[in-house]
N, C-alpha and C positions, 0 to 999 in steps of 0.2 A: 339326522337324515340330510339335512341343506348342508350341513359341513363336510357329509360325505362326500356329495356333487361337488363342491367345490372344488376336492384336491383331486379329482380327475385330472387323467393328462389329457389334453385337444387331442382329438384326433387328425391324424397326418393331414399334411395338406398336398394335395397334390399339383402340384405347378409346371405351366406349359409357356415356353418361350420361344417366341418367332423372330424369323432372321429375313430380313428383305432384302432384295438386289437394289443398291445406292440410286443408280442410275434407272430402273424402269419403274424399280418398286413393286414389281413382284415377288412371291413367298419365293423364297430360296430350303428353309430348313426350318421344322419344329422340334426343338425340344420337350422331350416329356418324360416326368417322373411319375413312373404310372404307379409307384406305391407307396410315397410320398415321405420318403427317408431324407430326402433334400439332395438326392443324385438324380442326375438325370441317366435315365435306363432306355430310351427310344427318342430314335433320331429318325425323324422323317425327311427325305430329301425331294425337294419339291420341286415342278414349275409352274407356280403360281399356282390354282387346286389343282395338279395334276400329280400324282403321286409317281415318282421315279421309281424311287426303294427305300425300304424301311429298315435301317440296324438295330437291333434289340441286344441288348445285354441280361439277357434272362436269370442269370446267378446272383450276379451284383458283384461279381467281382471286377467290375471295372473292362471286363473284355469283352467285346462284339461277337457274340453266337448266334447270333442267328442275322442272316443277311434275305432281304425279302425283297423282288424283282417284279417290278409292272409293268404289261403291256399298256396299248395304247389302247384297251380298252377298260383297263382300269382295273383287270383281272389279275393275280398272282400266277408271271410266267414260270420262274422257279424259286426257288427256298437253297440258299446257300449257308450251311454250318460248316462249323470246327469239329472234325472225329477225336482231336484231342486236348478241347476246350480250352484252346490256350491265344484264341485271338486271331489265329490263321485261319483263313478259308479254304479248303480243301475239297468241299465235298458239294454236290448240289442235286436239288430232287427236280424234277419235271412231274406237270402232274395233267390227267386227264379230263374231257370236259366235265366229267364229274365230280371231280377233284379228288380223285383216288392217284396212290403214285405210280408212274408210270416207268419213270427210269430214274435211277441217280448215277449220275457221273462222278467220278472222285479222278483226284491227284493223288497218287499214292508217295509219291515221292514231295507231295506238296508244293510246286513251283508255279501250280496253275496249268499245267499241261493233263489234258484226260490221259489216263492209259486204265482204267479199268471203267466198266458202263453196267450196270445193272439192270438186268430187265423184270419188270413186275406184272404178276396179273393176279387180280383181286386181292392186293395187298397182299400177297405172298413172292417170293424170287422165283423165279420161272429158270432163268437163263442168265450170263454174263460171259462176257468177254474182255482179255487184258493184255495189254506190252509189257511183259514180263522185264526186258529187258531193254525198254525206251529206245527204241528204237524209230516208233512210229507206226511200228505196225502189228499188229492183234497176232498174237502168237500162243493165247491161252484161251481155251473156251469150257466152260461150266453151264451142266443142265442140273436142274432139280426137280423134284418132285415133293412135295411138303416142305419139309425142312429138311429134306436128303439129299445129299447129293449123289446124283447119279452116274454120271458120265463126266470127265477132263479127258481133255483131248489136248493135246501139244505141235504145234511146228518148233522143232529142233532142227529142222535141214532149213528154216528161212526162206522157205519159197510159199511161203505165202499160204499154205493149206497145211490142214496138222497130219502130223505125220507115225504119232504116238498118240493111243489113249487107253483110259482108266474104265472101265466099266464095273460099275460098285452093285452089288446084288442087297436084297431088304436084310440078310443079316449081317452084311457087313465085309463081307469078301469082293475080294477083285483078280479083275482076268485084264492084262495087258495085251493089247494089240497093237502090230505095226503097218504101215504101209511102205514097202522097203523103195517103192519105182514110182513112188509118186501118185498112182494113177488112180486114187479112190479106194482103191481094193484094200482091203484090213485083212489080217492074218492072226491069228494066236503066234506072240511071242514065245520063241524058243526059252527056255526054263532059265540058262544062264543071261538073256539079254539086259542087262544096263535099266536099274532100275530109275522110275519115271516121278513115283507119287512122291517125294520130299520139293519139289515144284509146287503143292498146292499150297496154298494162301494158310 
């Protein structure tokens, strides 16, 4: 029995390494291997206890997924990930005083510039809007209802209001509509008009 205990292997250790500023001497960074494989997987960036943002490498492959954002009151303003786990930050959640999410904004093109925004309510997609075509300016808009979506609407003319949309029914059909003069007003698209839905995401 006591030779069995013996050839136990320790259990990990987990080890946390701090970084100071030379000159004030306050915390600058902690490292932490929070599961104690001898990498460090969380980097906290500090001023002095005041927490900036925390990087985490959740996989352990060596890349940063998850990026975590403090206000000045010490609360998580938003959560910045990788949609294709590869180191880049593209995507980022906003969250409510309750901490439920609120909106995520993504880089679709990944440069750091938003062009798509996500709206949420009770953790579900409500709504979104997108620059299809970076330009700068919201040219796509998506509602849903569950997991369905309901309505895409489109600016193809660029002035700023859509001017094409998608109305999706519960089993699955759709009726296009136009606004030919700009002015609000929607029409059922004539049968041959220039089809719209290969635009959706």
């Amino acid at each position: 029995m006591a030779a069995g205990i013996a050839c136990q292997k320790p259990a990990p250790t987990k080890k946390i390494e701090p970084t100071y500023d030379r000159k004030t001497g306050r915390l600058q960074l902690l490292r932490y291997d929070s599961n104690g494989d001898g990498a460090f997987d969380t980097f906290s960036y500090m001023d002095g206890t005041r927490i900036l943002r925390i990087e985490i490498d959740q996989d352990g492959d060596g890349k940063i997924d998850r990026w975590e954002y403090y206000g000045a009151d010490q609360k998580i303003a938003r959560v910045g990930f990788s949609r294709a786990k590869d180191g880049v930050e593209d995507a980022w959640s906003f969250f409510n005083a309750a901490g439920a999410i609120e909106r995520i904004e993504m880089s679709m093109k990944r440069n750091q510039k938003i062009d798509r925004i996500e709206h949420y309510v009770n953790g579900a997609l409500a709504r979104a809007e997108e620059d299809s075509d970076g330009d700068g300016r919201f040219d796509k808009w998506e509602t849903y209802e569950g997991e369905r979506l309901t309505f895409v609407a489109f600016d193809t003319a660029h002035r700023g209001s859509p001017d094409r949309r998608l109305i999706y029914t519960a089993n699955g059909n759709a009726r296009l509509e136009v606004d030919p003069d700009g002015r609000g007003v929607f029409v059922e698209a004539a049968a041959d008009a220039p089809p719209t839905a290969q635009r959706r995401r």
